[in-house]
VOGU-3710 file (C-alpha; in Angstrom, 3 decimals, decimal comma):
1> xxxxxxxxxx> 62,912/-62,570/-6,178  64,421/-60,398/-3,217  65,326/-57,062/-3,100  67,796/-55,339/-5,781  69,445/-53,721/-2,741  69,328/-53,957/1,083  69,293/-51,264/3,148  68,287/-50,665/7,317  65,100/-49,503/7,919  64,221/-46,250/8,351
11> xxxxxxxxxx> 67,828/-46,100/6,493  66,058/-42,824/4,766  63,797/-40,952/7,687  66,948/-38,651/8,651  67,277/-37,105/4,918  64,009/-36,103/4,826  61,731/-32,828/4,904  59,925/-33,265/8,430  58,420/-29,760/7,609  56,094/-30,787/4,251
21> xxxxxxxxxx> 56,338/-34,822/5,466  54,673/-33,208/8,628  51,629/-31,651/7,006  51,476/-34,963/4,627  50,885/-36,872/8,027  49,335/-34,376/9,697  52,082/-34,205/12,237  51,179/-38,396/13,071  53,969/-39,914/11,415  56,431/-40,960/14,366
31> xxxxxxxxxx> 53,110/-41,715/16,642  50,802/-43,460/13,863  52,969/-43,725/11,161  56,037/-45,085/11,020  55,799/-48,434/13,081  53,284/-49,829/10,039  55,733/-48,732/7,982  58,439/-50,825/9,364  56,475/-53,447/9,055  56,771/-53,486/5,380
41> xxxxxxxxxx> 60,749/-54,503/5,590  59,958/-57,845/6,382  61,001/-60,377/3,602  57,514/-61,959/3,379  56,696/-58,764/1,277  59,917/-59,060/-1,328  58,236/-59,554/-4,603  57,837/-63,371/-5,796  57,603/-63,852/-9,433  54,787/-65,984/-11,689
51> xxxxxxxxxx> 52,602/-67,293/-8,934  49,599/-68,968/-9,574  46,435/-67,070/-8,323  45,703/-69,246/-5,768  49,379/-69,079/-4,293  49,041/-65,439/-4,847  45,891/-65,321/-2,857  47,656/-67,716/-0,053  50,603/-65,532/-0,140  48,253/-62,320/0,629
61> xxxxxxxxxx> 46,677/-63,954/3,575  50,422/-64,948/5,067  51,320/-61,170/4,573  48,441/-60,293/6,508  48,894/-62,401/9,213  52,694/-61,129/9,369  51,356/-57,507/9,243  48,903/-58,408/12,268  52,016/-60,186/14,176  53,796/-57,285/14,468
71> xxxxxxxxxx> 50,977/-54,819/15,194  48,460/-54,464/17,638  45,239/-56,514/17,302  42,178/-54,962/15,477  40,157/-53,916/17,968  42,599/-51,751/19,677  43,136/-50,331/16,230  39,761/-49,735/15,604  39,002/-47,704/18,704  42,456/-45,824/17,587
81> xxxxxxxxxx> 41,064/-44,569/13,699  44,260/-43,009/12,630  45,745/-45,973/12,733  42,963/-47,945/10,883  43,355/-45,202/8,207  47,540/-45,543/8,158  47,120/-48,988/8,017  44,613/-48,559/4,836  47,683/-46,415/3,312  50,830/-48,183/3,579
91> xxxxxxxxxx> 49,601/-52,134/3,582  48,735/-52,046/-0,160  52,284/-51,145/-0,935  53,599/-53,972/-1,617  50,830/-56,223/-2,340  47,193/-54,655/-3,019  45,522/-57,277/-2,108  46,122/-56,478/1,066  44,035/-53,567/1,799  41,282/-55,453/0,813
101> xxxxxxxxxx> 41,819/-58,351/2,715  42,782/-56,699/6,143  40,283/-53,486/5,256  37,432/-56,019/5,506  38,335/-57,798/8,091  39,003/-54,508/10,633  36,831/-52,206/9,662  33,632/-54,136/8,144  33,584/-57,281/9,813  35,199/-56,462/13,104
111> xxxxxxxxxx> 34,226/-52,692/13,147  30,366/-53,932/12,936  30,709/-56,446/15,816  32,620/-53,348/17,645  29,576/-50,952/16,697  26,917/-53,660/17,434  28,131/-56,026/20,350  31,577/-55,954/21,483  30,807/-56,126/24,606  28,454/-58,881/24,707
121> xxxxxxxxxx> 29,342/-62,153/26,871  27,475/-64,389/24,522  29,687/-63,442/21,411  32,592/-62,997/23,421  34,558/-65,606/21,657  33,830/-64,740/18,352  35,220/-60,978/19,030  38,452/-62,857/20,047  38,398/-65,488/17,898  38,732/-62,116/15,114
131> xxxxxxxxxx> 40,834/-60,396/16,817  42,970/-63,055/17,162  42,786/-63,377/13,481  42,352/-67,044/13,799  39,179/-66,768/11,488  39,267/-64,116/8,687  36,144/-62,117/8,857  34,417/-61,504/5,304  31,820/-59,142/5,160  28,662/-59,898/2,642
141> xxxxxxxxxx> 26,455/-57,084/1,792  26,599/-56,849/-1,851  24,554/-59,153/-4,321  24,980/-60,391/-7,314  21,760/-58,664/-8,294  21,861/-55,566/-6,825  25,200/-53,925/-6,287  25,721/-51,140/-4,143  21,775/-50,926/-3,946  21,811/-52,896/-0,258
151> xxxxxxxxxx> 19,226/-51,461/1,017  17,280/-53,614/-1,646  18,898/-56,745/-0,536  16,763/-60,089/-0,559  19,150/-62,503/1,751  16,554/-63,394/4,226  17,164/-64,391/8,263  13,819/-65,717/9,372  13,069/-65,884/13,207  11,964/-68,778/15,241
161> xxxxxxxxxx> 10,969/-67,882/18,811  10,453/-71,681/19,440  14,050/-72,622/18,538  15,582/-69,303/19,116  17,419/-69,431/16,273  17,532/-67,901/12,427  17,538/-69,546/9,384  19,293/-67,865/6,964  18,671/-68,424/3,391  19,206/-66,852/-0,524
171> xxxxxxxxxx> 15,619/-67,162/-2,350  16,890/-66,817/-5,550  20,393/-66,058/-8,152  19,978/-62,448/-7,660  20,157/-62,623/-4,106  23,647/-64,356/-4,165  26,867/-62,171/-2,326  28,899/-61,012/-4,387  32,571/-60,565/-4,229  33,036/-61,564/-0,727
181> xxxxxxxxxx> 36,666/-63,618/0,044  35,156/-66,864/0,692  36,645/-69,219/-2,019  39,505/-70,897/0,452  37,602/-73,165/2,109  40,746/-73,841/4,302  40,905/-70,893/5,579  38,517/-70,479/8,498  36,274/-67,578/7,900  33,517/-66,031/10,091
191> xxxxxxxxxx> 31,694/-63,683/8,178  29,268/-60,652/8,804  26,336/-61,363/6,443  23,608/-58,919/6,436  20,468/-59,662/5,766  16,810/-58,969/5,544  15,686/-59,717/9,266  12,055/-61,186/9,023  9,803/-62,195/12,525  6,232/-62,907/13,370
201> xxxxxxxxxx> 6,090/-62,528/9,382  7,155/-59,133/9,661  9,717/-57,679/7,529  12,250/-55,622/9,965  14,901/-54,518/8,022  18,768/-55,319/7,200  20,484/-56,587/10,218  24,093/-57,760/10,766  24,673/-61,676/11,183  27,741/-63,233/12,322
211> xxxxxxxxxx> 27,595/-66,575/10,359  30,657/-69,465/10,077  31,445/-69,535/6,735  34,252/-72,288/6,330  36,025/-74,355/9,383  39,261/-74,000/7,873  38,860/-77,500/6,393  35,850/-77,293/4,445  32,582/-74,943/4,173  30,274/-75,531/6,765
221> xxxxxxxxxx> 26,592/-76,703/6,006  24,449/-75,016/4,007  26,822/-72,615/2,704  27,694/-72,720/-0,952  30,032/-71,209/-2,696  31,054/-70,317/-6,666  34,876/-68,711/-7,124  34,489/-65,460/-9,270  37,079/-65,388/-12,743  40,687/-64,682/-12,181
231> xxxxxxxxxx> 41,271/-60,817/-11,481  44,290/-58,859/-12,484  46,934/-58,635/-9,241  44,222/-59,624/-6,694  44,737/-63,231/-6,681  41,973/-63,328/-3,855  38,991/-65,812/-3,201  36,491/-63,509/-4,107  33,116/-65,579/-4,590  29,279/-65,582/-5,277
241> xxxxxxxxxx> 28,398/-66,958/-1,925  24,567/-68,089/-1,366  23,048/-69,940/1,924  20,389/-72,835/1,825  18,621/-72,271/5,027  21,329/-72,207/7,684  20,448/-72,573/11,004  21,979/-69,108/13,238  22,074/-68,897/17,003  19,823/-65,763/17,717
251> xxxxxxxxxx> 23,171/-64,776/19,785  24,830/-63,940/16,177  22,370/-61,411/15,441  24,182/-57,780/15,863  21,053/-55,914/17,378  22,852/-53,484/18,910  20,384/-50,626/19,661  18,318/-51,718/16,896  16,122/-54,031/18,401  15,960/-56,528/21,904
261> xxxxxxxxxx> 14,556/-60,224/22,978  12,001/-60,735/25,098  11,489/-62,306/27,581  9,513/-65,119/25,884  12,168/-65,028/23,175  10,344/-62,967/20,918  12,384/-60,388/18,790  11,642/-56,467/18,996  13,189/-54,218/16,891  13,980/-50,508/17,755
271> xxxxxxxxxx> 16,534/-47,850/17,156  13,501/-46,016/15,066  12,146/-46,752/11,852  13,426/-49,201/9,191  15,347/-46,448/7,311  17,264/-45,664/11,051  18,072/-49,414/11,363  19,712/-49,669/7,496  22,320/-46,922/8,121  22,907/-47,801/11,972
281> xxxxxxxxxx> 23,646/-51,126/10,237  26,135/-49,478/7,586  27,972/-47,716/10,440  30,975/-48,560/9,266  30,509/-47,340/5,604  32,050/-44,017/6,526  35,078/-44,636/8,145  35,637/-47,558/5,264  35,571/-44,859/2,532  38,452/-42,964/4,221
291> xxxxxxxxxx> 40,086/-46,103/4,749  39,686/-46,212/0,515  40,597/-42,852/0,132  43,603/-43,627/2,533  44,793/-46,591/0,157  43,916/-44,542/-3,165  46,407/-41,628/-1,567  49,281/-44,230/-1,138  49,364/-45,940/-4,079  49,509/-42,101/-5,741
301> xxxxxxxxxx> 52,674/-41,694/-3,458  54,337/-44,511/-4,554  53,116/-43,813/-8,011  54,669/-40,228/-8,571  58,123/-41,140/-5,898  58,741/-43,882/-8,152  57,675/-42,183/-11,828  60,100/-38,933/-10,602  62,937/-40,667/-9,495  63,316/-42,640/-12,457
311> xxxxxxxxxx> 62,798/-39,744/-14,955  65,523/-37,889/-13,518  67,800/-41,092/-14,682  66,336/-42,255/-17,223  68,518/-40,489/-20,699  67,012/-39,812/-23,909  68,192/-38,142/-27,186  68,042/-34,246/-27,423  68,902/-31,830/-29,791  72,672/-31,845/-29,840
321> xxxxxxxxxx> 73,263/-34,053/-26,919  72,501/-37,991/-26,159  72,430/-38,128/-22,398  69,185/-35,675/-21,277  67,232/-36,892/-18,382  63,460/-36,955/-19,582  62,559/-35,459/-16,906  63,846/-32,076/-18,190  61,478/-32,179/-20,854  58,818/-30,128/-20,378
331> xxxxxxxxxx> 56,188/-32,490/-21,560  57,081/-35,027/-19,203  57,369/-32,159/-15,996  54,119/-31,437/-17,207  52,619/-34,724/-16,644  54,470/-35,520/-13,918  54,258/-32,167/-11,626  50,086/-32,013/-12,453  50,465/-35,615/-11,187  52,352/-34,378/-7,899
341> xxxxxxxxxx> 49,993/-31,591/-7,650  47,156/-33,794/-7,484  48,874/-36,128/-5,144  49,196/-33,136/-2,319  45,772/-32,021/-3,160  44,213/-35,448/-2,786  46,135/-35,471/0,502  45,452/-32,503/2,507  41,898/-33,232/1,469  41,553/-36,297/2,774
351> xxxxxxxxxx> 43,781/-34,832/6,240  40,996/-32,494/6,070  38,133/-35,521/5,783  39,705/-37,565/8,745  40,009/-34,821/10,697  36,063/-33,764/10,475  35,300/-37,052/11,007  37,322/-37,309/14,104  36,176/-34,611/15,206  32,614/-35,736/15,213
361> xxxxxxxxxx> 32,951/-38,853/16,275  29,951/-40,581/16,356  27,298/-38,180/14,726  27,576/-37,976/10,937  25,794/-34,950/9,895  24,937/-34,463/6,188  27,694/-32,246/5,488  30,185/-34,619/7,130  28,879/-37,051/4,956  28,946/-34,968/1,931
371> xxxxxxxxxx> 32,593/-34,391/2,416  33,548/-37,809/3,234  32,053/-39,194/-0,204  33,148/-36,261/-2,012  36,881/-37,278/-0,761  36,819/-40,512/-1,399  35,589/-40,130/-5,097  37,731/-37,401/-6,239  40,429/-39,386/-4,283  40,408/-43,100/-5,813
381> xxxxxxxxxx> 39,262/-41,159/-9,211  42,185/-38,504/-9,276  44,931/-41,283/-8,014  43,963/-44,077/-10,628  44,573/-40,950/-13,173  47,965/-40,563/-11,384  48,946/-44,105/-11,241  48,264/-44,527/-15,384  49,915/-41,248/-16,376  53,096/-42,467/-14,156
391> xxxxxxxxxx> 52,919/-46,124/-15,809  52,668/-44,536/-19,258  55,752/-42,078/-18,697  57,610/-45,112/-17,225  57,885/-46,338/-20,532  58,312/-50,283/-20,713  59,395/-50,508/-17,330  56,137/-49,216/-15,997  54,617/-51,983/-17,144  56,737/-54,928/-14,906
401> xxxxxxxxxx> 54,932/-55,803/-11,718  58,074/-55,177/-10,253  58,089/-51,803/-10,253  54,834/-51,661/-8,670  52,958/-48,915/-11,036  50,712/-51,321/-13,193  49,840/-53,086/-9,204  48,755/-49,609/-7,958  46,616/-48,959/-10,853  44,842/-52,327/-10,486
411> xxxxxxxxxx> 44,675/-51,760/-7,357  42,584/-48,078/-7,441  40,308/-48,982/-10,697  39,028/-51,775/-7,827  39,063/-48,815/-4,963  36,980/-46,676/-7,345  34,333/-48,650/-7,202  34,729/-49,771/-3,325  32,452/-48,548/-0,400  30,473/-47,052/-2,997
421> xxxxxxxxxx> 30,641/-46,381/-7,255  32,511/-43,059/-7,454  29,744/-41,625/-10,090  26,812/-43,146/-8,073  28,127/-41,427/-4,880  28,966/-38,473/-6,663  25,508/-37,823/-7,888  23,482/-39,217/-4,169  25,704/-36,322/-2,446  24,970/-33,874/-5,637
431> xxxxxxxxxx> 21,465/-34,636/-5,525  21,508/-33,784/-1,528  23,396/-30,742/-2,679  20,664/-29,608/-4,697  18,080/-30,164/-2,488  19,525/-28,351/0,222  18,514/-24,502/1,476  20,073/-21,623/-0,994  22,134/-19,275/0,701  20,263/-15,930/0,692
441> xxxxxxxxxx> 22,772/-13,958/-1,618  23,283/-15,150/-5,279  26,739/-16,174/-6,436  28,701/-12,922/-7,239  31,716/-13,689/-10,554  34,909/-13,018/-8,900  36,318/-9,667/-9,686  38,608/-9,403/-12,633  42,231/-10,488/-11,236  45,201/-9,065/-11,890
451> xxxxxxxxxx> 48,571/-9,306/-14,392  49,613/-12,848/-12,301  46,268/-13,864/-11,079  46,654/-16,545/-14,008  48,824/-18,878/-11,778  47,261/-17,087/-8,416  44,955/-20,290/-6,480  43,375/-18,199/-4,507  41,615/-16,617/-7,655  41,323/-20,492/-8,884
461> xxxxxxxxxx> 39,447/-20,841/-5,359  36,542/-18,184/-6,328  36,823/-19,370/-9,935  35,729/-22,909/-8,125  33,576/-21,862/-5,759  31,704/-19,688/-8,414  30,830/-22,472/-10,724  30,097/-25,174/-7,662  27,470/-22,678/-6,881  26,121/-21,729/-10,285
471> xxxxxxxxxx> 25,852/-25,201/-11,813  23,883/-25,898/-8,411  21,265/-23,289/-8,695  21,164/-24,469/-12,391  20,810/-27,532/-11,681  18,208/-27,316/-9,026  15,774/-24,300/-11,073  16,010/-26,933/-13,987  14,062/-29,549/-11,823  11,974/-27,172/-10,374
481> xxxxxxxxxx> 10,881/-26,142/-13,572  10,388/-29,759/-15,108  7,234/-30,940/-16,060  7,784/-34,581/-15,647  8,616/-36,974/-13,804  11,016/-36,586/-11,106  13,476/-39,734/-12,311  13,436/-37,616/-16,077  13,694/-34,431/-14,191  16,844/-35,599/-12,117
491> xxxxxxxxxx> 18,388/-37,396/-14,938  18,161/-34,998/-17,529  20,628/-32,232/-14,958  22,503/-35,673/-13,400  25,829/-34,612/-15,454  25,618/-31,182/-14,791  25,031/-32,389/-10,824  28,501/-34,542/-10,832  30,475/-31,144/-12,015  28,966/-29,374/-9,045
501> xxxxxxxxxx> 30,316/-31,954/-7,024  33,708/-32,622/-8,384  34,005/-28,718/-8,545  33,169/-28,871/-4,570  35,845/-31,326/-3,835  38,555/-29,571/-6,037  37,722/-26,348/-4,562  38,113/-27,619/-0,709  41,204/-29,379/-1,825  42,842/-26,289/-3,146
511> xxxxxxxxxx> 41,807/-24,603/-0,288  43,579/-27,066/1,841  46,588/-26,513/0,080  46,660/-22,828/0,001  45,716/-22,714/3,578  48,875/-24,964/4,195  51,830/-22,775/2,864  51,433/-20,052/5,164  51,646/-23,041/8,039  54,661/-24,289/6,594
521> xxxxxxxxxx> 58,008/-23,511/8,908  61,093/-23,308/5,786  60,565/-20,793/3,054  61,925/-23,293/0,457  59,099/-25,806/1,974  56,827/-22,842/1,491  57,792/-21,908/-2,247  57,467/-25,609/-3,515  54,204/-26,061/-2,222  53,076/-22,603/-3,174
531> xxxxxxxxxx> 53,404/-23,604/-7,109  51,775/-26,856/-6,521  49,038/-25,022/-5,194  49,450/-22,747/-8,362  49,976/-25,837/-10,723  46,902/-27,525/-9,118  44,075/-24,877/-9,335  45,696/-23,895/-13,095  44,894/-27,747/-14,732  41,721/-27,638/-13,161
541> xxxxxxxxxx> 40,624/-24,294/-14,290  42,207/-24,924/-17,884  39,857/-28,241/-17,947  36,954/-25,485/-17,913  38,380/-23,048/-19,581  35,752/-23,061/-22,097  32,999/-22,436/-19,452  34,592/-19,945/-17,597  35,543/-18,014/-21,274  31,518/-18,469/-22,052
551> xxxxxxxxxx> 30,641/-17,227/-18,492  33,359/-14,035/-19,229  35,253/-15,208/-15,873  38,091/-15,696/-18,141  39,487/-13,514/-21,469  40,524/-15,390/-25,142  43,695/-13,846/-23,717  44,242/-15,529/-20,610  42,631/-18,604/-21,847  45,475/-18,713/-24,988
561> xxxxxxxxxx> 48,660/-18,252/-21,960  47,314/-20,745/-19,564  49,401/-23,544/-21,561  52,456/-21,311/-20,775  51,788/-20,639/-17,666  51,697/-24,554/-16,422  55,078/-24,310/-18,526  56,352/-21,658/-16,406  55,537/-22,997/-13,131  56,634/-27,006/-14,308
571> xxxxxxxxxx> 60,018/-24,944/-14,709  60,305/-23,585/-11,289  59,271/-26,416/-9,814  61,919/-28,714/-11,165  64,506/-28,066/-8,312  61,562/-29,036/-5,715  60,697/-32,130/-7,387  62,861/-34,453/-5,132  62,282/-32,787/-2,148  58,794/-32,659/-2,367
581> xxxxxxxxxx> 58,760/-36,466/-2,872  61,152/-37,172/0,006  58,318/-36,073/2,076  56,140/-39,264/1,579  58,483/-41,156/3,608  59,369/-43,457/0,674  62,668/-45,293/-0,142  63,255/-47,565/-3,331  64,521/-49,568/-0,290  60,709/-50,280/1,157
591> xxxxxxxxxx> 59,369/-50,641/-2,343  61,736/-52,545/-3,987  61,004/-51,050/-7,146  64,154/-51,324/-9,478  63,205/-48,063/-11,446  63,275/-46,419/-7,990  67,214/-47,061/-7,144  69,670/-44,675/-8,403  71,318/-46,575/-10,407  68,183/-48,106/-11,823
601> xxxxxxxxxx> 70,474/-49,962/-14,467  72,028/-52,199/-12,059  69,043/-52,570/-9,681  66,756/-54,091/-12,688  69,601/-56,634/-13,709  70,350/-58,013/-10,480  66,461/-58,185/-10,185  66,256/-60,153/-13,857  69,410/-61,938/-12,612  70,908/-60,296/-15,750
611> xxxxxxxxxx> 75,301/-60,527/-14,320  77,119/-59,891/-17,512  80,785/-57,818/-16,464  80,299/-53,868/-17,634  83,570/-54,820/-20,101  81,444/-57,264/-22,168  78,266/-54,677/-22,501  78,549/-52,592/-25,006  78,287/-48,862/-24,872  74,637/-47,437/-25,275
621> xxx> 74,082/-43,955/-26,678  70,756/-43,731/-25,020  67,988/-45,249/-23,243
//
């Protein structure tokens, strides 16, 4: 059905707090921002009601074509990043499916023909044809076999300097792609397929293919194709995929600087050694987990805006009295305002992330790296923990797709396992962590803090930055000290590796925020996000308290208050809650979301088609 109300766009942008909503969008919103956001008014994204998942899936790829109508074409997006990485936050909105969809397509398919031979005459048509978006451009790494292990993948593309062509083929089950959209077969579709590039019966290495998939009638020959089960809200055509020796025009192989023709025809790799090659391929790996991150940040948004808003309408039953918000109890602030505080967190980290990455455009060192995957982990992880507490606290109504919350979570259990399984990235950048040179000076406890240093994040900084560092060194003597194998002596300090890590990306998160608040121009901007920054680095440290009491970082004493003190601050922040969600550049409006109106009541029954007079309702005591 439509919208419960109509309303302009940008009805909202004049109400709201450009101080906070400008270090939320990192002062981009009126240049990067807000013209995707517009976007999202159209009626093609008004909810529609018990589609089948094939109409859902059709009705996903006519969103993204109206998204791409209105915007400018990927390329010029993708040689514009902040607008790749808006784009990853506000298309999933209002249909998740989205950001999948249009996330491939840009930054995977598209952004490896950008990285690896844009400007090549012989392709020239392809790049256009997928710009154009008159083909959708799935890209097939992953097999069925091996997951996120690609650089074991067994799809093999065998030379043949006589023909000058490839033959592309899947040996065996395990070697099938996996989860790739290639189930419509009337959609056209030219895919990126890497594969296992194999000449003079040499073995060279993963290299980027761009192979017709379907013709937008049928699949083309060779290719064959199973549709994966029915998924929850994605009503894609995800599909095992698997090729029975298609023939490739050598022109379709993405060499870039990985390798050259001769001038006989025979093929020559370079760029280094195979190892080189494998992550030149997966260029586009990097920016695609801050695209994730990106999504994973905006569905939290939407999450907490919409949880908020309706918890400061929604009544319930109170001592004495009939008609109390829920909001004002303070077990629901103190879900809610954690949930908040991790929202900001997980943004100014990721504003941090994109802006390393921007910064070094083109040379990914190792600690660039490490922060990017630490980001997008605790990002996706932290959000899909947002997005269930706000469904639960919703009550019923969190659970209508309507309302958008049970979408969003669907949406980030998928993004925690996209561009990379949070816990396997996790432990590859603790295990890099650990193998990397010890600063020369040992990690000093943090002097004692004083009477308020309880709800203080700076001391939650050193309290942070004190375990990171000791689990580390812990972690690292541990497997020096092993006697066995290396596999037994990693895995048996694996767990305590992933709390270094997640302790690293909470610490430069609260950081981020703490650094923010003296940036912020209005004192009442600066206030609010001062105790989220105190609210933030309290949960985390209380999650630990028991560590930090065993370490004697922390007293029985000040262990015992810490459940007041998140009381304490969830009470002073209850003015800011509104204002602090106004900054996301939200309206119930752009999300039609019933429970996001103000009067919710009347939204949800115009959206049920519910039209009975107020005279004939009887009156309710609470809801």
């Amino acid at each position: 059905m439509g919208n419960p109300q109509a309303a302009p766009p940008h009805g909202d942008d004049d109400v709201l707090a450009p101080s906070l909503s400008g270090l939320l969008f990192d002062g981009e919103y009126e240049e990067t921002h807000r013209d995707i956001r517009a976007t999202l008014f159209d009626p093609v994204f008004d909810p529609h009601e018990g589609l089948a998942p094939r109409e859902s899936g059709k009705l996903t790829y006519e969103r993204c074509r109206a998204l791409h109508g209105q915007l400018e074409r990927p390329l010029s997006m993708l040689r514009r990043p902040r607008r790749l990485f808006a784009l990853a936050e506000w298309s999933p909105l209002l249909d998740p499916a989205i950001f999948s969809l249009l996330l491939v397509h840009h930054n995977l398919c598209l952004g490896t023909v950008l990285d690896h031979g844009a400007d090549r005459d012989d392709i020239k048509h392809h790049v256009e044809e997928l710009d154009r978006l008159d083909s959708f451009g799935p890209y097939m790494a992953t097999e069925f076999g091996y997951g996120n292990n690609v650089a074991a993948l067994r799809t093999e593309a065998v030379y043949d300097a006589e023909t000058q062509t490839f033959v592309l083929n899947t040996p065996d089950s395990s070697a099938q792609k996996f989860m790739s959209f290639t189930g419509f077969e009337d959609i056209p579709k030219l895919a990126v397929v890497l594969a296992r590039l194999k000449a003079d019966g040499k073995n060279h290495g993963v290299y980027p293919f761009l192979v017709r998939i379907s013709d937008g009638e049928q699949l083309c020959e060779g290719v064959r194709v199973a549709p994966c089960p029915e998924q929850p809200v994605q009503g894609l055509d995800h599909a095992l995929t698997w090729f029975d020796h298609v023939t490739v025009p050598r022109r379709n192989l993405l060499h870039g600087e990985m390798g050259e023709f001769s001038s006989d025809g025979a093929f020559q790799p370079g760029g280094g050694n195979m190892r080189r090659r494998f992550l030149r391929t997966m260029s586009r790996i990097q920016p695609g987990r801050l695209c994730v991150a990106s999504a994973a940040v905006g569905a939290g948004k939407a999450s907490i805006y919409t949880a908020l808003r309706y918890a400061e309408r929604r009544l319930t039953n109170g001592p004495g009295r009939n008609d109390v918000p829920v909001l004002e109890y303070r077990s629901h602030q103190r879900d809610l305002f954690a949930a908040l505080a991790k929202v900001y967190a997980m943004n100014l980290l990721l504003n941090h992330a994109k802006r390393e990455f921007l910064a070094h455009s083109g040379t990914v060192s190792d600690e660039l790296n490490h922060l990017i995957s630490i980001t997008k982990a605790l990002a996706t992880s932290e959000m899909n923990d947002v997005a269930g507490i706000c469904r639960e606290r919703c009550g019923a109504q969190g659970i209508f797709r309507v309302n958008r919350i049970a979408d969003y979570g669907s949406l980030l259990q998928g993004l925690v396992t996209a561009e990379g399984d949070n816990q396997v990235l996790l432990a590859t950048t603790a295990g890099q962590l650990i193998a990397g040179v010890d600063p020369e000076r040992h990690p000093e406890p943090p002097a004692r803090h004083a009477e308020n240093g309880a709800a203080d994040p700076h001391v939650h900084v050193e309290l942070l930055r004190y375990r990171e560092e000791f689990l580390r060194r812990a972690a690292r003597a541990t497997m020096a000290e092993s006697q066995s194998t290396y596999f037994d002596a990693w895995n048996g300090v694996v767990n305590t590796a992933l709390d270094m890590a997640r302790a690293r990306g909470v610490r430069i998160a609260l950081e981020q925020l703490c650094t923010a608040v003296p940036r912020l121009a209005d004192e009442r901007d600066r206030a609010a996000l001062r105790l989220l920054a105190s609210l933030y680095g309290l949960v985390e440290i209380q999650q630990d308290a028991g560590w930090y009491l065993a370490k004697g970082l922390l007293s029985p004493e000040e262990v015992e208050g810490m459940p007041a003190t998140v009381d304490r601050l969830c009470e002073l922040l209850r003015p800011h809650a509104r204002h602090l969600t106004d900054a996301f550049r939200l309206s119930p409006e752009l999300l039609r979301a019933p429970i996001a109106f103000e009067d919710y009541e009347a939204a949800f029954q115009r959206q049920v088609g519910a039209s009975l007079p107020d005279a004939a309702c009887p009156p309710t005591p609470g809801k």
